[in-house]
SERO-4910 file (N, C-alpha, C, O; in steps of 0.05 Angstrom, whole numbers):
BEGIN
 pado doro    nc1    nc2    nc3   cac1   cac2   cac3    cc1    cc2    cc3    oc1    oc2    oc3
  Unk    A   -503   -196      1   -493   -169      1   -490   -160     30   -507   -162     47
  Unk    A   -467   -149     33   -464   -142     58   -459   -108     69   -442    -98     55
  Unk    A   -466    -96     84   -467    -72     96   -455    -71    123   -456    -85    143
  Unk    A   -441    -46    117   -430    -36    147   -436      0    145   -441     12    124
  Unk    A   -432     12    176   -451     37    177   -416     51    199   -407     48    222
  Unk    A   -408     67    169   -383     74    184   -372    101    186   -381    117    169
  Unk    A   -352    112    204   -346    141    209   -315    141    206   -301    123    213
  Unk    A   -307    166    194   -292    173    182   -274    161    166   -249    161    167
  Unk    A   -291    148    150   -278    137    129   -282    138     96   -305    140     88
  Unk    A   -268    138     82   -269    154     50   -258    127     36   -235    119     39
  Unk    A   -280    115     19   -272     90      8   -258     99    -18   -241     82    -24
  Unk    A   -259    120    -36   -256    121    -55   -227    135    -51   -208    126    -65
  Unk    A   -222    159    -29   -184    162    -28   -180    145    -10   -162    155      4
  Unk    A   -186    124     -2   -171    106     14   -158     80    -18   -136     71    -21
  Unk    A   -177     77    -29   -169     55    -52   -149     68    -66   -128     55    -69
  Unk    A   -149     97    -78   -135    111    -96   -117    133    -87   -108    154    -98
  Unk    A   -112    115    -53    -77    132    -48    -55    118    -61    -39    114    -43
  Unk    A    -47    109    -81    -25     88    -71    -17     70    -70      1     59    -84
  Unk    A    -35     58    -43    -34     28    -33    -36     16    -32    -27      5    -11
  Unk    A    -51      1    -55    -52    -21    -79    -60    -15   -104    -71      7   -105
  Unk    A    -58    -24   -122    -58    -22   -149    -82    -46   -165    -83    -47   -190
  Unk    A    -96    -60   -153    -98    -87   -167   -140    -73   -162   -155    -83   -145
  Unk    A   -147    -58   -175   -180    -50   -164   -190    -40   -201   -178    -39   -222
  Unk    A   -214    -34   -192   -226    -15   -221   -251    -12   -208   -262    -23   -190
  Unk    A   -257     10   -225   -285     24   -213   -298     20   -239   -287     27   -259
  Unk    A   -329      6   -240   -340      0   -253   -374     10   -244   -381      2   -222
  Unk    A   -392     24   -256   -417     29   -243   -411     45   -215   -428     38   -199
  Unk    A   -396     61   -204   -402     58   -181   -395     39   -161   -403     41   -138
  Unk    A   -379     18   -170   -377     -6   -154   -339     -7   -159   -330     -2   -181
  Unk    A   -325    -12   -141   -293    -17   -142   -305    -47   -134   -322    -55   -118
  Unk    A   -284    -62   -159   -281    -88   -154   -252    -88   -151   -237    -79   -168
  Unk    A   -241    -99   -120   -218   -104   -115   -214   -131   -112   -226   -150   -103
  Unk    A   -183   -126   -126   -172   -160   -117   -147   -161    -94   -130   -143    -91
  Unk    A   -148   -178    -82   -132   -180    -60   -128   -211    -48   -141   -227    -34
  Unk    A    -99   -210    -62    -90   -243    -63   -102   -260    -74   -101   -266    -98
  Unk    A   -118   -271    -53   -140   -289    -69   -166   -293    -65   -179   -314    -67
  Unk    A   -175   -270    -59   -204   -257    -58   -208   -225    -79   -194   -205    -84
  Unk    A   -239   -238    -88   -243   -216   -106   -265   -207    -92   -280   -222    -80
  Unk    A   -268   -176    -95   -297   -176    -81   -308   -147    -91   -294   -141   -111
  Unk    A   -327   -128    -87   -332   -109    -96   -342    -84    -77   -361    -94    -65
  Unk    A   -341    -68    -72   -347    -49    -57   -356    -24    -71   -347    -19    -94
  Unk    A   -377     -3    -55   -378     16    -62   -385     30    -28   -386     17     -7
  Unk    A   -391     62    -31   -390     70     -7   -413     92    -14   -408    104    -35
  Unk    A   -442     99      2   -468    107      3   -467    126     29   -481    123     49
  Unk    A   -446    148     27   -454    166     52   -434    152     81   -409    148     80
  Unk    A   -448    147     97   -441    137    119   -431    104    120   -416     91    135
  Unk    A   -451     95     95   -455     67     97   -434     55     71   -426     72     54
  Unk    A   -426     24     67   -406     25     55   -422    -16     45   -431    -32     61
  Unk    A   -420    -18     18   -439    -43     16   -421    -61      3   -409    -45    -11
  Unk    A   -409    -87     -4   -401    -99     -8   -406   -132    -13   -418   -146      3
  Unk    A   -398   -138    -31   -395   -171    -31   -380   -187    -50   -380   -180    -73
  Unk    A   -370   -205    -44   -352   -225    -43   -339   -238    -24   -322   -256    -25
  Unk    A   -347   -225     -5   -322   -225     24   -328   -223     52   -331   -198     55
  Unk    A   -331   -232     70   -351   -230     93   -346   -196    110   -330   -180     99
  Unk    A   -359   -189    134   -353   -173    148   -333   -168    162   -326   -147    173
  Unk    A   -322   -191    163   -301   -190    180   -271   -184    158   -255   -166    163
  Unk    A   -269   -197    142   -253   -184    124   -243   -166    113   -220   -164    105
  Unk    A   -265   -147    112   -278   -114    103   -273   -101    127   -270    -77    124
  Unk    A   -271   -109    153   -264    -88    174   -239    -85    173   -227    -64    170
  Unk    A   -226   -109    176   -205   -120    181   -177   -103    161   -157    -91    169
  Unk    A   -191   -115    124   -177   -100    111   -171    -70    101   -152    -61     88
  Unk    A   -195    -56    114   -194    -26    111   -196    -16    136   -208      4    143
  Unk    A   -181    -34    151   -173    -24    182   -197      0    199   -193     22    209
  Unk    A   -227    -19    195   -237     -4    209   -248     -7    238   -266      4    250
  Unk    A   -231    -23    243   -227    -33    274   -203     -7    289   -194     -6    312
  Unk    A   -200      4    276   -176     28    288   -189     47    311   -213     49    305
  Unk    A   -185     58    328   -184     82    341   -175    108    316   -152    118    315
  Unk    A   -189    112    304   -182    129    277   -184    162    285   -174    181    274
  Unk    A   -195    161    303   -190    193    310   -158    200    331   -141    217    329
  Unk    A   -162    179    349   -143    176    364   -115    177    345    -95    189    353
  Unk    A   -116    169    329    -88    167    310    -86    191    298    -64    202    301
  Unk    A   -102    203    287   -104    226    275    -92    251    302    -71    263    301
  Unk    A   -106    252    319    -92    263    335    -66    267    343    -53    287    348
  Unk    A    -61    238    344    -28    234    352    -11    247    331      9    260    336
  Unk    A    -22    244    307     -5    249    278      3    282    269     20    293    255
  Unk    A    -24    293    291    -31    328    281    -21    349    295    -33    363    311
  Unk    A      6    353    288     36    354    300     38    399    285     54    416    294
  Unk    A     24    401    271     31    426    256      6    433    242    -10    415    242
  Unk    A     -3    461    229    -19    474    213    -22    454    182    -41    448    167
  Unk    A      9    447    183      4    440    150      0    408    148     -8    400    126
  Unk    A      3    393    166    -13    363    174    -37    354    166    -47    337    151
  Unk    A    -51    387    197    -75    388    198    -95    388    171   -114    374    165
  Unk    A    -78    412    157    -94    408    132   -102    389    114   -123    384    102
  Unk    A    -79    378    113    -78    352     96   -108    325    118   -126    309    110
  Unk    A   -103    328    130   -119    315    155   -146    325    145   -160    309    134
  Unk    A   -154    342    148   -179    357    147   -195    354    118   -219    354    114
  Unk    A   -170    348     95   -183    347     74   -191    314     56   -202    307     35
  Unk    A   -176    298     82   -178    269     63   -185    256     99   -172    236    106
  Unk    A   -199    264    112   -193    249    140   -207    228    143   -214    221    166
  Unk    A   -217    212    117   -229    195    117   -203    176    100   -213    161     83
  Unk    A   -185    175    102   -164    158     92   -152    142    110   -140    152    129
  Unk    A   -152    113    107   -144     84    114   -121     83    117   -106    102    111
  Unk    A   -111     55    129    -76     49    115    -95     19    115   -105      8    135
  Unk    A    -96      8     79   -103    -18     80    -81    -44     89    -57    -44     85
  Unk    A    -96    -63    100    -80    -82    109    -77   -106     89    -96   -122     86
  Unk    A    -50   -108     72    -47   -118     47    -33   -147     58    -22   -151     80
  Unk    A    -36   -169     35    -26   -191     43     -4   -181     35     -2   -164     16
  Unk    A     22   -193     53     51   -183     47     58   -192     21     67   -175      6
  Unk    A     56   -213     13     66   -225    -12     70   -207    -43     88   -201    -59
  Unk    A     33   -203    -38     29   -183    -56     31   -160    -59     27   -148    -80
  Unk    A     40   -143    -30     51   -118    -24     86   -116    -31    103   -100    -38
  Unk    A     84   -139    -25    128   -135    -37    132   -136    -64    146   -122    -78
  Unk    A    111   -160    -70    123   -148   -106    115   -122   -116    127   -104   -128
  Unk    A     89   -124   -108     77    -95   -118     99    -74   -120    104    -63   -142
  Unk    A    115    -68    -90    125    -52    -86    166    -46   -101    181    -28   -108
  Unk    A    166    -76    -97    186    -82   -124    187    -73   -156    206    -64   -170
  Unk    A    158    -79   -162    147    -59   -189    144    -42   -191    141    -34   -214
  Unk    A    142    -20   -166    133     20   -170    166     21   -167    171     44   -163
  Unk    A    189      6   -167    208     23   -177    217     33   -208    225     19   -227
  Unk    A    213     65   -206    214     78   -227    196     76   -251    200     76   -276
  Unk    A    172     72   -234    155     63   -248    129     90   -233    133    108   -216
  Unk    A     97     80   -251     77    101   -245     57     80   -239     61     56   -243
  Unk    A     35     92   -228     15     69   -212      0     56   -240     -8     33   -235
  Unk    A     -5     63   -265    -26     50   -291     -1     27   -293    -11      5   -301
  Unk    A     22     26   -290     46     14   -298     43    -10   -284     39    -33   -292
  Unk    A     45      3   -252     46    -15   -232     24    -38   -238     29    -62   -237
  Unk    A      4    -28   -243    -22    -42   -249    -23    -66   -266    -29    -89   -262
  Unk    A    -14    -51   -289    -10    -65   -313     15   -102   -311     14   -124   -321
  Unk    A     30    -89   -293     46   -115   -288     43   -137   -264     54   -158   -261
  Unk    A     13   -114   -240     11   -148   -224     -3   -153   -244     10   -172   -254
  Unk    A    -20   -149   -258    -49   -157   -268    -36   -179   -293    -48   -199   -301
  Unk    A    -15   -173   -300     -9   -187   -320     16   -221   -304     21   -244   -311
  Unk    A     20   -209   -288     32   -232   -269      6   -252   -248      8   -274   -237
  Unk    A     -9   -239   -249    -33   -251   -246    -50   -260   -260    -71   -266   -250
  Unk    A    -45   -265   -289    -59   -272   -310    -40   -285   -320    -48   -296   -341
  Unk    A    -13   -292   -315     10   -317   -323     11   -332   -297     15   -356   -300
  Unk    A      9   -323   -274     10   -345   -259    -14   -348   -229     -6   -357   -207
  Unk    A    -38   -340   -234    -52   -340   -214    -74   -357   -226    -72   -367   -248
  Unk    A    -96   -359   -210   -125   -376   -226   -139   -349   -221   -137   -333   -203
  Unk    A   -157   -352   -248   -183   -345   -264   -202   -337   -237   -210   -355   -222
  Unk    A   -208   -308   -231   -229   -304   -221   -265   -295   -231   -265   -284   -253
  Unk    A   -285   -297   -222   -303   -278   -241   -323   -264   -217   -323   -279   -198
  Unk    A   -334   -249   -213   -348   -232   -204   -369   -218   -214   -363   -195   -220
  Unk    A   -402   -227   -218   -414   -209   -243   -400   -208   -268   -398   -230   -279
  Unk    A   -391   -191   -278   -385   -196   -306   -351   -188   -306   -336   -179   -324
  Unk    A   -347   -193   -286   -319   -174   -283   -297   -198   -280   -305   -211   -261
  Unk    A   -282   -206   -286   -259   -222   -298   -230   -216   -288   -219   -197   -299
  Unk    A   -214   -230   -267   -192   -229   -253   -178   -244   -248   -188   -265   -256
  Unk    A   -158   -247   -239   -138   -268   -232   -127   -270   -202   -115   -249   -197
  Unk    A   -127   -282   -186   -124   -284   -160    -90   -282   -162    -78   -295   -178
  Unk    A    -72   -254   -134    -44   -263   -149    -30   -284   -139    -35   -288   -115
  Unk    A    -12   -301   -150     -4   -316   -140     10   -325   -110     13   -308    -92
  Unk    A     15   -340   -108     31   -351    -73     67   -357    -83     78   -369   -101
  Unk    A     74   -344    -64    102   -347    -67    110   -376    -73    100   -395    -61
  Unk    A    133   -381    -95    134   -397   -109    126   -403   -136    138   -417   -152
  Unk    A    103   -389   -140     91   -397   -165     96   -381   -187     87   -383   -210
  Unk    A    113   -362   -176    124   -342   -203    149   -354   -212    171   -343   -210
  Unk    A    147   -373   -221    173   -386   -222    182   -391   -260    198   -408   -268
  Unk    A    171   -374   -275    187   -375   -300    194   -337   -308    182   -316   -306
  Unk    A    219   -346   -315    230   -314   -322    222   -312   -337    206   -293   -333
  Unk    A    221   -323   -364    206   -309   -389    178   -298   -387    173   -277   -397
  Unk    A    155   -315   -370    137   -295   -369    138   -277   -351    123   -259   -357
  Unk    A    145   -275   -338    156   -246   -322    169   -228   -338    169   -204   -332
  Unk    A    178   -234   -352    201   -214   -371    170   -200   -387    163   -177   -392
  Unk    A    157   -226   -390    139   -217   -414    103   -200   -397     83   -192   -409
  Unk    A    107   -201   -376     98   -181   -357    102   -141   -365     87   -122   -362
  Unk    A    123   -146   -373    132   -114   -381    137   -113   -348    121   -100   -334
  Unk    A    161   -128   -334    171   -130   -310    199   -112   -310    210   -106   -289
  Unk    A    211   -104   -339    246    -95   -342    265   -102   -325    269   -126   -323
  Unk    A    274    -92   -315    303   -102   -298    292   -112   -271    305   -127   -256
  Unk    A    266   -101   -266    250   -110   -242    247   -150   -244    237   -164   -227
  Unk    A    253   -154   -259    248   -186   -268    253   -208   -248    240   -225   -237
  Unk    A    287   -195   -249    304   -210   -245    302   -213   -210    306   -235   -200
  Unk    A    295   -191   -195    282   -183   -168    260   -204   -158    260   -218   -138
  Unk    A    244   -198   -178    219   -213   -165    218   -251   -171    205   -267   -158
  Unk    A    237   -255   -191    246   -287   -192    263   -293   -172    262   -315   -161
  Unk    A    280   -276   -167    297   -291   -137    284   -284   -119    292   -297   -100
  Unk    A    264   -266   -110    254   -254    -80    223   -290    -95    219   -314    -88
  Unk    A    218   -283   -104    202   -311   -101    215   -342   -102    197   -358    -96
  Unk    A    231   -351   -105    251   -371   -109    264   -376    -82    277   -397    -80
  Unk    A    262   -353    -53    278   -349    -31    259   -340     -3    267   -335     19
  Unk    A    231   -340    -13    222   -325     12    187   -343     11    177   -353    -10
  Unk    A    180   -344     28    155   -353     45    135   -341     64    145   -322     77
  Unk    A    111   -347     68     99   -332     83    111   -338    112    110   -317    126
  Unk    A    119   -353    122    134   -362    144    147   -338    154    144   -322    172
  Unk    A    165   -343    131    191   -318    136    180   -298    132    189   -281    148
  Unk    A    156   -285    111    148   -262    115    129   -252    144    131   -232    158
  Unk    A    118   -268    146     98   -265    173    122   -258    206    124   -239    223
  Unk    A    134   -282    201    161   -275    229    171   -247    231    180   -240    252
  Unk    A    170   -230    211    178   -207    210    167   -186    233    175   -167    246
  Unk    A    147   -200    229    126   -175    241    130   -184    284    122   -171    303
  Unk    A    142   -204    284    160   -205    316    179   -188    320    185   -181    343
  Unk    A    194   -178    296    217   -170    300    222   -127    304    208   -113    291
  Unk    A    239   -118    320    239    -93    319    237    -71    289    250    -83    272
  Unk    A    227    -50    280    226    -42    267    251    -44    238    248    -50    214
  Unk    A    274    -37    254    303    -33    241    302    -60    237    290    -65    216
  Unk    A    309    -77    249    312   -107    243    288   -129    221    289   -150    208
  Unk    A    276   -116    226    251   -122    202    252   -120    175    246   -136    158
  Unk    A    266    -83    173    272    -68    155    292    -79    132    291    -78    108
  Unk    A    317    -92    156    344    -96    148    337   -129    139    353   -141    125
  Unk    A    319   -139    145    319   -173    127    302   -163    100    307   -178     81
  Unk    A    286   -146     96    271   -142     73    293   -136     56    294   -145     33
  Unk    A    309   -123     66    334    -97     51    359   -127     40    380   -123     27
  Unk    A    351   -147     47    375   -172     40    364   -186     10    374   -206      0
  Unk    A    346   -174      3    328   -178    -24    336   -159    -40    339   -135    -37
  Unk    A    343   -184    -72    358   -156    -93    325   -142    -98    303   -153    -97
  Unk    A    329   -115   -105    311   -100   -114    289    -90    -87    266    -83    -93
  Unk    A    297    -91    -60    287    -81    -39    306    -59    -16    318    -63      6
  Unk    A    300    -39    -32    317     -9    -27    298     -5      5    286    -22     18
  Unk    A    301     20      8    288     29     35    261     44     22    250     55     41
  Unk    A    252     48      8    225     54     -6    209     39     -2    189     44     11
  Unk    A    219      5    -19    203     -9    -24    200    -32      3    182    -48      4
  Unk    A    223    -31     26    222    -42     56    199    -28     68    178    -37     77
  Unk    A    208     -1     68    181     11     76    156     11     83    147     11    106
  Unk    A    142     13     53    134      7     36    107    -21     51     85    -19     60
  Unk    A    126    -47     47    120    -73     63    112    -68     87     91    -75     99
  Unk    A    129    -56     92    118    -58    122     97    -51    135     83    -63    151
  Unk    A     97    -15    121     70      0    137     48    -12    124     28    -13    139
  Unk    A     44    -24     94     21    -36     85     15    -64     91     -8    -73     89
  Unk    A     33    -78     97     23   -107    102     38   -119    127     33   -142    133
  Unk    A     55   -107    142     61   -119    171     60   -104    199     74   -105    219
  Unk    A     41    -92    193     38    -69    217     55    -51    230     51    -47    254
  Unk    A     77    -39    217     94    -26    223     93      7    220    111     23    215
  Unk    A     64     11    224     62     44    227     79     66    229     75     89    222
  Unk    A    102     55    242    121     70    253    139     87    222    150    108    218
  Unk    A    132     63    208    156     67    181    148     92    163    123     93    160
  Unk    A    161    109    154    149    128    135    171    124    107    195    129    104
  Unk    A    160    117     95    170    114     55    173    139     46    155    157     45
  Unk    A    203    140     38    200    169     33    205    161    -11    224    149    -20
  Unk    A    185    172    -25    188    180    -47    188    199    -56    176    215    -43
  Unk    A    201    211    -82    191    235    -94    175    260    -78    185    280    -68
  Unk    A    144    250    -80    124    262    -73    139    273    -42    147    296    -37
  Unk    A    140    251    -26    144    263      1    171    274      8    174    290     27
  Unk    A    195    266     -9    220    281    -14    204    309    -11    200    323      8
  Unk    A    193    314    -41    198    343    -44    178    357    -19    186    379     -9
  Unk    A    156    346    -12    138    365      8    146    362     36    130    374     51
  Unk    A    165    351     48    185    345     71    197    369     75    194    385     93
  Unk    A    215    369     48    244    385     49    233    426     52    240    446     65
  Unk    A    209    419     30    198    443     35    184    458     53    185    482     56
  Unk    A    166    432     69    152    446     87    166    447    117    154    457    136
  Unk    A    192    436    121    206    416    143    228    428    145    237    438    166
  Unk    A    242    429    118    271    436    123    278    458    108    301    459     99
  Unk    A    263    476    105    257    496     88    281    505     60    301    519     52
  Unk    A    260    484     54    275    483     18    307    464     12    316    454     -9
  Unk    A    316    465     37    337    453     39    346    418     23    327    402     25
  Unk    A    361    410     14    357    393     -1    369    369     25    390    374     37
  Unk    A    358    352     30    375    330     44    366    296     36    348    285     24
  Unk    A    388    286     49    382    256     33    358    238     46    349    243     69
  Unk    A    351    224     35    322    213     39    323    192     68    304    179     76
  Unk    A    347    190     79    348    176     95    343    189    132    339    176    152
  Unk    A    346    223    127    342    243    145    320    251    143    308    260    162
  Unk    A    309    249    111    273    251    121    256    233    128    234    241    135
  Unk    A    263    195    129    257    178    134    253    181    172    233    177    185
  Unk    A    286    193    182    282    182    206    263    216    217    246    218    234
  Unk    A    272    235    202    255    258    218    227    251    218    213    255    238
  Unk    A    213    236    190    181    228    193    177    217    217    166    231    234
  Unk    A    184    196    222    189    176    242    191    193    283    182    192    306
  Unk    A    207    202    267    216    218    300    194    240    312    187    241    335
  Unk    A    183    261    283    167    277    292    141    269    296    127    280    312
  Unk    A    135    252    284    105    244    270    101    214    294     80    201    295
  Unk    A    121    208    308    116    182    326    100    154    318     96    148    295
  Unk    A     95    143    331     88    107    326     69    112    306     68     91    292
  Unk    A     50    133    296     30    129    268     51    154    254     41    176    251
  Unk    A     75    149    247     84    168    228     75    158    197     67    174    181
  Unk    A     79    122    191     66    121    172     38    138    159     36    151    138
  Unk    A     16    134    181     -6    149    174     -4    173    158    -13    179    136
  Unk    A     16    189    179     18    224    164     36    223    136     38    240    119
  Unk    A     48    195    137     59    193    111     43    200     80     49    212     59
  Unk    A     17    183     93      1    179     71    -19    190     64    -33    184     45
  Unk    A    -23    215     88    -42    231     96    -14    270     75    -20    292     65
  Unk    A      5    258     79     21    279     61     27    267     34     33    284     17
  Unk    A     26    251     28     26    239      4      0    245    -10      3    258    -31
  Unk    A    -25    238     -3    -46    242    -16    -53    271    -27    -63    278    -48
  Unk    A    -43    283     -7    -46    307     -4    -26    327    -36    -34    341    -55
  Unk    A     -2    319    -26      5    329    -50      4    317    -70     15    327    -89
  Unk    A     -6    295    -72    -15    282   -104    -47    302   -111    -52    310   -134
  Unk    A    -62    306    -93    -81    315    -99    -88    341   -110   -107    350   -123
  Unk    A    -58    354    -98    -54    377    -98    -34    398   -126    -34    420   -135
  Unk    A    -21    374   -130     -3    381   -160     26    392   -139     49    387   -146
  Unk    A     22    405   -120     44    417   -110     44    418    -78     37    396    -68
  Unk    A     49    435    -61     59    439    -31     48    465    -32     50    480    -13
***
């Protein structure tokens, strides 16, 4: 069992912004899976205890090697930021294996997070190996390539998303996913965007969670509507002007305030 003794950080809205789907809270304890490690965490005040997974993993993946105030700073641009800041400022951006952050993110189209869930977990239970943890029972998700029959993907409850994640696995590698992260933001963006079923949501998306591209802000729903309202006052505009205004106003951690406004108005029901 392992322990770390940590500041400003919130294990429980850091797991349940969003930004993965593949965890459960059992006892007090979130057992997360991630690729192909299972492991379990819970968080005691200051202190945060875990195992399955060494220390270095656990910093690593809940990015607590960050300058985390320093970012927050950079990000706290207005009154209505701040707030959002003030009330979750113990919120992460986890560092996801890409593989499993693209499909993931291929599956929340038009879709809800129990959904999202429901279809790695079940693509992980057709094509991953058998994990166990205490009494807790998982599937590691698979490595590109190995999703390689349509019918069980269909039979995923995957819908038109199917057909997406059989050719984006049939065409792409960690190679090619990892090289990404050499490349300029836009140009990064625009090879994700050459994948059927990878809009500018779900490029996004990839990026700020699993290739270090902070810069990127995903604009959905949620952040459509609390953008337009608090930004452009009420004004309706297309998602591609609130993409680059995040970006422009909010600078190199605009992701952050992305998800620092996202939580916010999920938490909130409204703006």
């Amino acid at each position: 069992m392992g322990m770390i003794k940590v500041d400003d950080f919130d294990l429980q809205c850091t797991l349940e912004s969003g930004q993965i789907f593949r965890f459960r809270e059992i006892n007090g304890w979130y057992y997360v899976s991630a690729r192909d490690k299972l492991f379990k965490i819970r968080q005691l005040k200051n202190k945060i205890e875990f195992h399955g997974v060494d220390q270095k993993f656990i910093v690593y993946y809940f990015s607590l090697d960050e300058e985390h105030t320093k970012i927050l700073e950079e990000i706290n641009k207005d009154p209505f930021i701040n707030k959002a800041i003030m009330e979750h400022r113990g919120l992460r951006l986890i560092r996801q294996d890409p593989w499993e952050c693209l499909v993931a993110f291929i599956c929340s189209s038009a879709s809800n997070i129990p959904r999202i869930t429901s279809k790695l977990n079940s693509l992980s239970q057709f094509f991953g190996k058998k994990q166990r943890l205490d009494d807790y029972t998982n599937f590691a998700f698979p490595l590109p390539g190995k999703i390689n029959d349509y019918e069980k993907i269909k039979e995923a409850k995957t819908g038109f998303r199917a057909k997406y994640i059989f050719e984006t696995n049939n065409t792409i590698d960690y190679e090619r996913l990892n090289s990404l992260k050499t490349l300029p933001y836009q140009s990064a963006k625009d090879e994700l965007k050459k994948f059927n079923g990878v809009g500018d949501k779900v490029a996004d998306c990839t990026l700020l969670f699993s290739l270090g591209f902070y810069q990127a802000f995903p604009v959905d729903t949620w952040i459509k509507k609390i953008i337009q309202q608090r930004y452009f006052n009420n004004k309706t505009v297309p998602n591609k002007t609130i993409n680059n205004f995040g970006m422009d106003y909010f600078g190199r951690y605009a992701g952050y305030a992305q998800q620092f406004l996202f939580v916010f108005s999920r938490m909130n029901g409204n703006t």
